[in-house]
CHARMM internal coordinates of N, CA and C (Angstrom, degrees):
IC EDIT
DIST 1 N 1 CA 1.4542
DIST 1 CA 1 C 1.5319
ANGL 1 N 1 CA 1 C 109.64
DIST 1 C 2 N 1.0891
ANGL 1 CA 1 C 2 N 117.49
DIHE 1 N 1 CA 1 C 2 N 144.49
DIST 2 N 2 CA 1.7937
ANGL 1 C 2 N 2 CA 131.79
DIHE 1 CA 1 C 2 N 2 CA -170.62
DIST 2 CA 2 C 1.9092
ANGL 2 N 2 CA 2 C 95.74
DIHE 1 C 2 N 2 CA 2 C -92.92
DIST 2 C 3 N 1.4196
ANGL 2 CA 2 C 3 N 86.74
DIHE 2 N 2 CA 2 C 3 N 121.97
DIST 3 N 3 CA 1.5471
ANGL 2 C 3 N 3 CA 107.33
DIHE 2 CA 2 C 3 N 3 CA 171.06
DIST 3 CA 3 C 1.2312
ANGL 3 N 3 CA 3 C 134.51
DIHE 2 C 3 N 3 CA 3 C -62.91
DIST 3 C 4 N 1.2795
ANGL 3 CA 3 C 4 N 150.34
DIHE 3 N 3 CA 3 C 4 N 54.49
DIST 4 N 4 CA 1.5957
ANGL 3 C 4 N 4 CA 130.07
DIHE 3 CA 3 C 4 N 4 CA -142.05
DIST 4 CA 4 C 1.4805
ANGL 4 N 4 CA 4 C 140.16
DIHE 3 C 4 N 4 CA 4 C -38.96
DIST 4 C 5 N 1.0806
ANGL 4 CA 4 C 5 N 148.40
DIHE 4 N 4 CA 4 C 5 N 124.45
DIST 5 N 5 CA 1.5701
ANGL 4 C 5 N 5 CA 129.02
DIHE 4 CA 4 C 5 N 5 CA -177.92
DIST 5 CA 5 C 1.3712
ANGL 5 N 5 CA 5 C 109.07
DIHE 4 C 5 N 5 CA 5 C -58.92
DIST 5 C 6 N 1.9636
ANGL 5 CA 5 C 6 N 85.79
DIHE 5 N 5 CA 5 C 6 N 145.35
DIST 6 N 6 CA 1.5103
ANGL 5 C 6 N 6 CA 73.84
DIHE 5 CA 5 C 6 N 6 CA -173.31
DIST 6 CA 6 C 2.1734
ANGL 6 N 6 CA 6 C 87.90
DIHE 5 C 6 N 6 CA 6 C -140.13
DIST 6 C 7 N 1.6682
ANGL 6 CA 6 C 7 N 88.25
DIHE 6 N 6 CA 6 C 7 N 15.35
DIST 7 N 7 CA 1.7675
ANGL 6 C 7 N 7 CA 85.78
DIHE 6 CA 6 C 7 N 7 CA -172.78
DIST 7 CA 7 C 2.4031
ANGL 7 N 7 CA 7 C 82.90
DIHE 6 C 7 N 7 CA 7 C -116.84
DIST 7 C 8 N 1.3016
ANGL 7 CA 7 C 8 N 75.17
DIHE 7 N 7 CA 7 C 8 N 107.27
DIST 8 N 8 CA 1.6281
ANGL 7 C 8 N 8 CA 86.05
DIHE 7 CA 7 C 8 N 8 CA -175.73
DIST 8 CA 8 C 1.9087
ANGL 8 N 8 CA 8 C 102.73
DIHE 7 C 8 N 8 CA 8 C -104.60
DIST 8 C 9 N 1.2996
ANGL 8 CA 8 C 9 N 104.63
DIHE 8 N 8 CA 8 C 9 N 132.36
DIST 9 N 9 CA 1.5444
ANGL 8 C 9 N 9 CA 116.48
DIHE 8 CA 8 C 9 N 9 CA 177.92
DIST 9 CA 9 C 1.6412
ANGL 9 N 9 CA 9 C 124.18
DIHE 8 C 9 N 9 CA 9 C -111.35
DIST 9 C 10 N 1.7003
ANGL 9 CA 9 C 10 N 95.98
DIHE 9 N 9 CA 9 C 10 N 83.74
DIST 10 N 10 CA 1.1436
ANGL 9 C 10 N 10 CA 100.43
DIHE 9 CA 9 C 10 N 10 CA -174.34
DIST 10 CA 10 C 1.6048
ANGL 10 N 10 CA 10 C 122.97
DIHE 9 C 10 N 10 CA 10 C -122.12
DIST 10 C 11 N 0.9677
ANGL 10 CA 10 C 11 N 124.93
DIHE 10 N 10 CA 10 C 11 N 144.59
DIST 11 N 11 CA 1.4507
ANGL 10 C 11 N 11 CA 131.90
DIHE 10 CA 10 C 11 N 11 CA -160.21
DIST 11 CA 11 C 1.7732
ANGL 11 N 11 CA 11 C 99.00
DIHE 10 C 11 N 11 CA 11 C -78.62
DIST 11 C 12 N 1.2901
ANGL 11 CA 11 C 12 N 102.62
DIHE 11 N 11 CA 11 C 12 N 164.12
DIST 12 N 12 CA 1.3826
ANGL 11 C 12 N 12 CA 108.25
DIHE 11 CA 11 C 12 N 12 CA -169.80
DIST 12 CA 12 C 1.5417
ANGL 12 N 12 CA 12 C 107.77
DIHE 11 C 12 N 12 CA 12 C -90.38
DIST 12 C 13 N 1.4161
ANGL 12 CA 12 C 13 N 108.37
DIHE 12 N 12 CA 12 C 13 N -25.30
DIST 13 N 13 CA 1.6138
ANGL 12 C 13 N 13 CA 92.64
DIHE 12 CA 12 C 13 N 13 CA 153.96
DIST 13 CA 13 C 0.8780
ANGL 13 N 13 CA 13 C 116.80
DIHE 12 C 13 N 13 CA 13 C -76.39
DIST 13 C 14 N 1.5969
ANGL 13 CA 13 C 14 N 162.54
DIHE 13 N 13 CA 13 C 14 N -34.60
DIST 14 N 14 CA 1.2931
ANGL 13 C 14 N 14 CA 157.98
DIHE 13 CA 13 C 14 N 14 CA 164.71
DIST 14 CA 14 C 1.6900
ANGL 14 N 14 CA 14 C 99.68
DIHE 13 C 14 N 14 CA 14 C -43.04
DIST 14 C 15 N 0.8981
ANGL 14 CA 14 C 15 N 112.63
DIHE 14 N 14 CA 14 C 15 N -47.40
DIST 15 N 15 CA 1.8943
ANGL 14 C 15 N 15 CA 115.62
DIHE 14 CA 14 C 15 N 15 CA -169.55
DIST 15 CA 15 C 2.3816
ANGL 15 N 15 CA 15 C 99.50
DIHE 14 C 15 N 15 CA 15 C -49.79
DIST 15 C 16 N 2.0254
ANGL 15 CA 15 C 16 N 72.98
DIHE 15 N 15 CA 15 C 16 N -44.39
DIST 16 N 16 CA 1.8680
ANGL 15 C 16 N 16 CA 82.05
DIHE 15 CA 15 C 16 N 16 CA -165.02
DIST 16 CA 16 C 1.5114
ANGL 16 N 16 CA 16 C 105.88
DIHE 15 C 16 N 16 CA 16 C -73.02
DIST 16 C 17 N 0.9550
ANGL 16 CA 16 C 17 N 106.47
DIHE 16 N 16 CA 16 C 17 N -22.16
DIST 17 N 17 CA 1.5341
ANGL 16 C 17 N 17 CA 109.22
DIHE 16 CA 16 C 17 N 17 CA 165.80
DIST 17 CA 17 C 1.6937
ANGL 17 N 17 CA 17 C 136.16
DIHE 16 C 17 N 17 CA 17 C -60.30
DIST 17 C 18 N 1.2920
ANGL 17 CA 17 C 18 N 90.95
DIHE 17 N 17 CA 17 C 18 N -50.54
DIST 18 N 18 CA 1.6191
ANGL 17 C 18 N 18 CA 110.97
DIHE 17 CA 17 C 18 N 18 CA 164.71
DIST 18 CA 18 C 1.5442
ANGL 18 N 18 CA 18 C 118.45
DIHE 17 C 18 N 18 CA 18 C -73.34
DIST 18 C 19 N 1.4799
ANGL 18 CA 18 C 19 N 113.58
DIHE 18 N 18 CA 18 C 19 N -27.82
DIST 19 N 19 CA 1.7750
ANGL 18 C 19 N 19 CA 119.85
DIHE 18 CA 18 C 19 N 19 CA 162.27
DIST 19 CA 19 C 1.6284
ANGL 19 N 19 CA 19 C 105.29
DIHE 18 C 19 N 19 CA 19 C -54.81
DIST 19 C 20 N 1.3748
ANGL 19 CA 19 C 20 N 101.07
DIHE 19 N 19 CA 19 C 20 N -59.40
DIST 20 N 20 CA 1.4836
ANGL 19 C 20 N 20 CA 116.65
DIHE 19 CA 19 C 20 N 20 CA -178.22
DIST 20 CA 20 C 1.6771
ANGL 20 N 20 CA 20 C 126.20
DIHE 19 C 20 N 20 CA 20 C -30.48
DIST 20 C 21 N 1.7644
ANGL 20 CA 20 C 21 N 92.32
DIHE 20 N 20 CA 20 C 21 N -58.41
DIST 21 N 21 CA 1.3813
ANGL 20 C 21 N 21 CA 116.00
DIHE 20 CA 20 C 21 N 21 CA -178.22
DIST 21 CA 21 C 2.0078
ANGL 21 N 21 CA 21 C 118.35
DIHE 20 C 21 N 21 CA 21 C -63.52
DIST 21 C 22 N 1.6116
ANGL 21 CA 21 C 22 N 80.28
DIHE 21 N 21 CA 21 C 22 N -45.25
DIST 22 N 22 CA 1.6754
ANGL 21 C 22 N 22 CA 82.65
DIHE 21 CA 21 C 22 N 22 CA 174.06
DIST 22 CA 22 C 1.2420
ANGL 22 N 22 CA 22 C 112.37
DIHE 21 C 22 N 22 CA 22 C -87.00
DIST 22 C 23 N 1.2064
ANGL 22 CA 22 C 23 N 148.46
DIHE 22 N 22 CA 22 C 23 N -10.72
DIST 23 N 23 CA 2.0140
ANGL 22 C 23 N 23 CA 136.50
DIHE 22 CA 22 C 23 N 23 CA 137.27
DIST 23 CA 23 C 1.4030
ANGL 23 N 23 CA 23 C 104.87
DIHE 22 C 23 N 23 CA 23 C -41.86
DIST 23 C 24 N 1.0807
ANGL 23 CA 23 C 24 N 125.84
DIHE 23 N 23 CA 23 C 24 N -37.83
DIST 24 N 24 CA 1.6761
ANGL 23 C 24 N 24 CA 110.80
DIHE 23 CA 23 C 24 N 24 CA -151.68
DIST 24 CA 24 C 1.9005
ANGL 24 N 24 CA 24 C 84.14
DIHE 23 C 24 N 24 CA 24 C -104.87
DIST 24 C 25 N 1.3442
ANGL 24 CA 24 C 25 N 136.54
DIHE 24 N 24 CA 24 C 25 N -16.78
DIST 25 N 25 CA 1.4778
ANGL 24 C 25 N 25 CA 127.16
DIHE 24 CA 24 C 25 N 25 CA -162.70
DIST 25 CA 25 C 1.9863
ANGL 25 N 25 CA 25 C 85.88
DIHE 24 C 25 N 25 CA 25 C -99.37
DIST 25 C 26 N 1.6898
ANGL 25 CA 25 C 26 N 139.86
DIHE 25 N 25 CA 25 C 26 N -28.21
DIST 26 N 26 CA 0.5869
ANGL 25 C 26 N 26 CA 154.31
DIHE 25 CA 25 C 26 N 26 CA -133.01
DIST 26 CA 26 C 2.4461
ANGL 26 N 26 CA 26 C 91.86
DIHE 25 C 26 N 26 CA 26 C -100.64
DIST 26 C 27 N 1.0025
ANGL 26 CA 26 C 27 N 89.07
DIHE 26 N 26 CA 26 C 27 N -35.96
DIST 27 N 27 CA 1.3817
ANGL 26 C 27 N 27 CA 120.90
DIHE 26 CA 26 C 27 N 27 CA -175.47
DIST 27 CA 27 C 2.0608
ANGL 27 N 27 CA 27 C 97.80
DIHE 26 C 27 N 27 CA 27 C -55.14
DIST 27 C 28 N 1.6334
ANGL 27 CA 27 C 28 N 98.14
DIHE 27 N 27 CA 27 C 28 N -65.82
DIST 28 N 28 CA 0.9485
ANGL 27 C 28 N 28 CA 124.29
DIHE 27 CA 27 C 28 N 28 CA -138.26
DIST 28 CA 28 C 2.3197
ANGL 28 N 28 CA 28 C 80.70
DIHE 27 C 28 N 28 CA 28 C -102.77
DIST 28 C 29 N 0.4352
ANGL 28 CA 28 C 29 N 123.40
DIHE 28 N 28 CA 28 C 29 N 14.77
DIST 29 N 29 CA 1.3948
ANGL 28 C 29 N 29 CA 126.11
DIHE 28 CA 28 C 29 N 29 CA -171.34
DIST 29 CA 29 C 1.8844
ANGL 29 N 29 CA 29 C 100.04
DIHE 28 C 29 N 29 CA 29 C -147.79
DIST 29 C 30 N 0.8778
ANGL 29 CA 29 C 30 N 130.50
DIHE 29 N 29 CA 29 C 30 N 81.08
DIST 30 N 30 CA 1.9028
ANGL 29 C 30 N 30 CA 103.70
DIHE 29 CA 29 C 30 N 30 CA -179.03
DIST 30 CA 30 C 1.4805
ANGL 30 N 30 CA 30 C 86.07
DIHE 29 C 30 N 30 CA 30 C -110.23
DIST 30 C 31 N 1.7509
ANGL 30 CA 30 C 31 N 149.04
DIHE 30 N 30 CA 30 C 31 N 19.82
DIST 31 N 31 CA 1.2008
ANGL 30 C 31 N 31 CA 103.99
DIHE 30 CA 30 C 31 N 31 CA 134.61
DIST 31 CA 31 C 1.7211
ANGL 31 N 31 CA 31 C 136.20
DIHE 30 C 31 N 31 CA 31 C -106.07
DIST 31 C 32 N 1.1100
ANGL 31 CA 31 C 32 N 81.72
DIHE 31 N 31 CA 31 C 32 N 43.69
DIST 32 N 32 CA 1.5739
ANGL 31 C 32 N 32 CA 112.04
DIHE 31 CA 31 C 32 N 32 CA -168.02
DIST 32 CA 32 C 1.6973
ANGL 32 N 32 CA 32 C 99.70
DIHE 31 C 32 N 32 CA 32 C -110.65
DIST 32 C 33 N 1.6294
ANGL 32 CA 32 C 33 N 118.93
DIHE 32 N 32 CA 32 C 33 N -16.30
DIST 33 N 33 CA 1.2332
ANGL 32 C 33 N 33 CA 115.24
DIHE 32 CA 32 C 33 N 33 CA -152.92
DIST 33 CA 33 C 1.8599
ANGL 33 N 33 CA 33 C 108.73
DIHE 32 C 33 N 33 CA 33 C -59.15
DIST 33 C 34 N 1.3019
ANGL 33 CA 33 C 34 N 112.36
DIHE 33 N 33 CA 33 C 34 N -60.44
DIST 34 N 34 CA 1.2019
ANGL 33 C 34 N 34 CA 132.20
DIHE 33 CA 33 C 34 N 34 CA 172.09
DIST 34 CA 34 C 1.8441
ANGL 34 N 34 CA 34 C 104.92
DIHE 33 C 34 N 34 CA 34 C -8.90
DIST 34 C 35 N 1.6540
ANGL 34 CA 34 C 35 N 92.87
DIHE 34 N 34 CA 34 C 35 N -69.73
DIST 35 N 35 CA 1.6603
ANGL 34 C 35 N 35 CA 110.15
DIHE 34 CA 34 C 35 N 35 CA -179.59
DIST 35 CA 35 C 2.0301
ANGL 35 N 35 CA 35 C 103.79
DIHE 34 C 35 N 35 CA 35 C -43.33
DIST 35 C 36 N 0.8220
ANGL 35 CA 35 C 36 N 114.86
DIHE 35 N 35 CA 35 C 36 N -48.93
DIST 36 N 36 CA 1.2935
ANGL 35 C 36 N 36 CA 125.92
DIHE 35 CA 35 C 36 N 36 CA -123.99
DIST 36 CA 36 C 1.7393
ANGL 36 N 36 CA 36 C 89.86
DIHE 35 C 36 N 36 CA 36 C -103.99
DIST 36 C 37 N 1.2227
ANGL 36 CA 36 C 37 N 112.25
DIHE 36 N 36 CA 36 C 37 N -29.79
DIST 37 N 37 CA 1.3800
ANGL 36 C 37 N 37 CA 122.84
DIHE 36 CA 36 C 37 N 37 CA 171.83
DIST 37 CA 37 C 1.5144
ANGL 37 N 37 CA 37 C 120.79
DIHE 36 C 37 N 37 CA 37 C -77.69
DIST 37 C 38 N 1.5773
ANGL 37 CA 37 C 38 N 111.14
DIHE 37 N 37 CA 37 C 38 N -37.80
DIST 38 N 38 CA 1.4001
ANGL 37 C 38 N 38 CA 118.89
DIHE 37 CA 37 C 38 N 38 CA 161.32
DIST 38 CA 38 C 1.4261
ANGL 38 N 38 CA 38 C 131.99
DIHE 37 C 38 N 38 CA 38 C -72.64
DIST 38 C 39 N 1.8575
ANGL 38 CA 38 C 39 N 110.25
DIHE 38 N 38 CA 38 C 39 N -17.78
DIST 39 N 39 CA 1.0886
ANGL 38 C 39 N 39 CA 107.99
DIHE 38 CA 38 C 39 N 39 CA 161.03
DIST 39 CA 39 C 1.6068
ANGL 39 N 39 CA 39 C 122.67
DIHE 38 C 39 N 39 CA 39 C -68.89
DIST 39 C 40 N 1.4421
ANGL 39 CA 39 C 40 N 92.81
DIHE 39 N 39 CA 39 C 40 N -38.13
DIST 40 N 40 CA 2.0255
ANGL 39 C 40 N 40 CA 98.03
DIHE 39 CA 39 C 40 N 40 CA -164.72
DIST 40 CA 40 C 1.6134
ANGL 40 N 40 CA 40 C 97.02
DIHE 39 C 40 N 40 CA 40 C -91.16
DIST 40 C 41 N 1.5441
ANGL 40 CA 40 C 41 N 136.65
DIHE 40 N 40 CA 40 C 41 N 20.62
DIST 41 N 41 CA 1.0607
ANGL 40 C 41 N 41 CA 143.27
DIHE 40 CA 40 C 41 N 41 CA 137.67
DIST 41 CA 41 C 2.0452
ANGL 41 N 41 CA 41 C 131.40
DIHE 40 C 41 N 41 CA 41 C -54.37
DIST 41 C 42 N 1.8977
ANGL 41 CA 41 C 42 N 84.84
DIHE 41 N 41 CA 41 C 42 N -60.00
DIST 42 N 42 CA 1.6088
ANGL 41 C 42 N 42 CA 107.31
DIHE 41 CA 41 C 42 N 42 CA 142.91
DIST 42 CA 42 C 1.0775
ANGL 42 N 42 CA 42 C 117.29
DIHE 41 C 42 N 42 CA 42 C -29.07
DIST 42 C 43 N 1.6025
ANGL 42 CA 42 C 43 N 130.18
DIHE 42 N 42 CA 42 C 43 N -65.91
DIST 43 N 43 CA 1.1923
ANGL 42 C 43 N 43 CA 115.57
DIHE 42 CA 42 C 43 N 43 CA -139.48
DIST 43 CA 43 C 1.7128
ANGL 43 N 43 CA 43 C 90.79
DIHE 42 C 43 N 43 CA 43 C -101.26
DIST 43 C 44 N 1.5282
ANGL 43 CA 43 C 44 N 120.70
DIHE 43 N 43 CA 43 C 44 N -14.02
DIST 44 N 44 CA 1.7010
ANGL 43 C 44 N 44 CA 119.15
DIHE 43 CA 43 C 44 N 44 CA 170.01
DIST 44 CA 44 C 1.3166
ANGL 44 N 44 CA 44 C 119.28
DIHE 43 C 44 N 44 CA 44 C -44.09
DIST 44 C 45 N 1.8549
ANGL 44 CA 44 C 45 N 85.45
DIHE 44 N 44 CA 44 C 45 N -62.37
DIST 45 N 45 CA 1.9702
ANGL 44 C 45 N 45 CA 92.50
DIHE 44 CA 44 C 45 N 45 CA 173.84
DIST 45 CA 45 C 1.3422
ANGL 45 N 45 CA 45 C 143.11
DIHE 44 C 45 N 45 CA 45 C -96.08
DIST 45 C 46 N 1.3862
ANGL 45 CA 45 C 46 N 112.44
DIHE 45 N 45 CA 45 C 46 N 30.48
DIST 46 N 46 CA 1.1950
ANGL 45 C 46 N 46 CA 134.91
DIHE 45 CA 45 C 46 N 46 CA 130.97
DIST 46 CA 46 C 1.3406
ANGL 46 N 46 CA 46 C 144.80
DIHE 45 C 46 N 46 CA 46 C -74.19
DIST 46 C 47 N 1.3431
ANGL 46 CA 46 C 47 N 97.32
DIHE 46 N 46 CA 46 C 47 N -17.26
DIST 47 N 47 CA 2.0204
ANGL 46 C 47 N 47 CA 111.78
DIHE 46 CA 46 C 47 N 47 CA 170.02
DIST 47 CA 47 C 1.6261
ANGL 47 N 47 CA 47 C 92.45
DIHE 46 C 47 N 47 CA 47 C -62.77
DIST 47 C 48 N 2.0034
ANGL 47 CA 47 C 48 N 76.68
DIHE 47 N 47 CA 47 C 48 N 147.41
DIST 48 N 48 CA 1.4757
ANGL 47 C 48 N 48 CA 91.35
DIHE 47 CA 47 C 48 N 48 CA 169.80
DIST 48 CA 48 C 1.5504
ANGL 48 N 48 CA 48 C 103.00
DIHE 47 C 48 N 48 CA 48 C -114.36
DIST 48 C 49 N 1.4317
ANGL 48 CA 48 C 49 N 117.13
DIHE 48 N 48 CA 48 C 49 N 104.64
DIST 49 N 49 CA 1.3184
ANGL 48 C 49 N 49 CA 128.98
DIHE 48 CA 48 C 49 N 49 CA -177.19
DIST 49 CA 49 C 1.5971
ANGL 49 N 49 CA 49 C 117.76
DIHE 48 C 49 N 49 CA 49 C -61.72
DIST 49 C 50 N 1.3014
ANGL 49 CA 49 C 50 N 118.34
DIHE 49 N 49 CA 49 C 50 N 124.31
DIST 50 N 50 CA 1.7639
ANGL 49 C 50 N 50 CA 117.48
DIHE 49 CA 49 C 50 N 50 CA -164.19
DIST 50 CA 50 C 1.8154
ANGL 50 N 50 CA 50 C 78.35
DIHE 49 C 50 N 50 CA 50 C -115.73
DIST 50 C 51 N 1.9910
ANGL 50 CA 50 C 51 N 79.75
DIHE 50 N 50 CA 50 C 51 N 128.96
DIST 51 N 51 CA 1.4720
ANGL 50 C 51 N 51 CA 110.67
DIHE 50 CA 50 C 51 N 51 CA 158.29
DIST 51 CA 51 C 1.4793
ANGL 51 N 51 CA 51 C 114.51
DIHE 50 C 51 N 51 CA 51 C -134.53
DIST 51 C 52 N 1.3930
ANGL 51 CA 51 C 52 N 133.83
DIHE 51 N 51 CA 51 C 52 N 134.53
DIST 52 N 52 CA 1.4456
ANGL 51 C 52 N 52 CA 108.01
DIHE 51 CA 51 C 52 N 52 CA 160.65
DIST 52 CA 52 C 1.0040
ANGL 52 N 52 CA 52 C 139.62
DIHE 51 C 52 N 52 CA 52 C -15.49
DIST 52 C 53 N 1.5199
ANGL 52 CA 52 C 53 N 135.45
DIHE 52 N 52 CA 52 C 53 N 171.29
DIST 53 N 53 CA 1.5058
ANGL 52 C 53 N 53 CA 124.34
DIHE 52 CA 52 C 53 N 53 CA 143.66
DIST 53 CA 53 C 1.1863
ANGL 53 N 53 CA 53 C 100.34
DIHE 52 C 53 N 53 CA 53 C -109.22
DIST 53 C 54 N 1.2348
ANGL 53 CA 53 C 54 N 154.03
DIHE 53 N 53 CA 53 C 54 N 51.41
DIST 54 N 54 CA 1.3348
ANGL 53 C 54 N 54 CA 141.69
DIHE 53 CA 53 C 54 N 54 CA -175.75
DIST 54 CA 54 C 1.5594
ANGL 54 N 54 CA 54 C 88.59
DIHE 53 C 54 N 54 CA 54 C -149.66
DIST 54 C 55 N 1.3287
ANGL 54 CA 54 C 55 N 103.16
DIHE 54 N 54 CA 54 C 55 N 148.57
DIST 55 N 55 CA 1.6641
ANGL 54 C 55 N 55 CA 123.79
DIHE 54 CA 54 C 55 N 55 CA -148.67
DIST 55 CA 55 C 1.6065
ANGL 55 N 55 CA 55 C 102.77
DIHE 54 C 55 N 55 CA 55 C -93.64
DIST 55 C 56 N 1.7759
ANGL 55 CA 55 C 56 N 105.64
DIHE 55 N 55 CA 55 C 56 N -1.83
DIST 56 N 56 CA 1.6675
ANGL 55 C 56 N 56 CA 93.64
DIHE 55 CA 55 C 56 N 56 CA 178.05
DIST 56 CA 56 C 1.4442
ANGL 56 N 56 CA 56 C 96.39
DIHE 55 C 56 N 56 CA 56 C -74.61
DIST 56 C 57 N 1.4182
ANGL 56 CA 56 C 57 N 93.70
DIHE 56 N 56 CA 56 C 57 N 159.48
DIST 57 N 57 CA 1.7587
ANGL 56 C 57 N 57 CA 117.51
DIHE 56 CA 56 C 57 N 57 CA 173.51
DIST 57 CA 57 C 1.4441
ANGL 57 N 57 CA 57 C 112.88
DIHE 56 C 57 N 57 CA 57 C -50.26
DIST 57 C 58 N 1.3538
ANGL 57 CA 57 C 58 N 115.80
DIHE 57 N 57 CA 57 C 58 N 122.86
DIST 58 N 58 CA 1.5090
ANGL 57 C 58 N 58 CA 128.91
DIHE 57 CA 57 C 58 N 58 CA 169.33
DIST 58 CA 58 C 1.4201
ANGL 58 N 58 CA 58 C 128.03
DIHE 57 C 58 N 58 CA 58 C -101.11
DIST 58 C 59 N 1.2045
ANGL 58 CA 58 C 59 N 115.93
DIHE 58 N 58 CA 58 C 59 N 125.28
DIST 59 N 59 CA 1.8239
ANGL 58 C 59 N 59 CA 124.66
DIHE 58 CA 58 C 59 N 59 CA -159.65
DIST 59 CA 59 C 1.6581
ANGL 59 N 59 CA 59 C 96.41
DIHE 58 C 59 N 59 CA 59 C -125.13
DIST 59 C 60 N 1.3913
ANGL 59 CA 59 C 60 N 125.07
DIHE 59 N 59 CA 59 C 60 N 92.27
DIST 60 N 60 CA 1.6783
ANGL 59 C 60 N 60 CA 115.53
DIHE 59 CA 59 C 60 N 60 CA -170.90
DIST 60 CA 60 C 1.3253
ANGL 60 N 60 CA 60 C 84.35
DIHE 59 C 60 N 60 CA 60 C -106.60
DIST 60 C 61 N 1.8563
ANGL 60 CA 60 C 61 N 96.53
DIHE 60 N 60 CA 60 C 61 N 161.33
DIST 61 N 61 CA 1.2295
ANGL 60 C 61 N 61 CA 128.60
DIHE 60 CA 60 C 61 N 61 CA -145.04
DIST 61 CA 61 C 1.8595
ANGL 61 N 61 CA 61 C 140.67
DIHE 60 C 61 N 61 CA 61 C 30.12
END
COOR INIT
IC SEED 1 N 1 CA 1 C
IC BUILD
């Protein structure tokens, strides 16, 4: 029997892309919303959030 992949190599613009797609497919589907909110939850808390380490004050974006 065939194993599925499960070690996927995808670039972080590809990631922002696919965030992208499911907001705007999420829109257009609301009884799908539920699904579609728990997926792009997944993909929230998995970011690896960049802060300095140095104690001056940080203002991102």
């Amino acid at each position: 029997m065939v194993k599925p992949n499960t070690d996927f190599k995808l670039t972080v613009k590809e990631l922002a892309l696919i965030e992208m797609s499911l907001l705007s497919f999420q829109s257009t589907q609301p009884n799908r919303h539920k699904e579609i909110q728990a997926l792009l939850a997944k993909f929230y808390h998995q970011k690896i959030w960049y802060r300095p380490k140095n104690e001056e004050i940080y203002v991102s974006g």
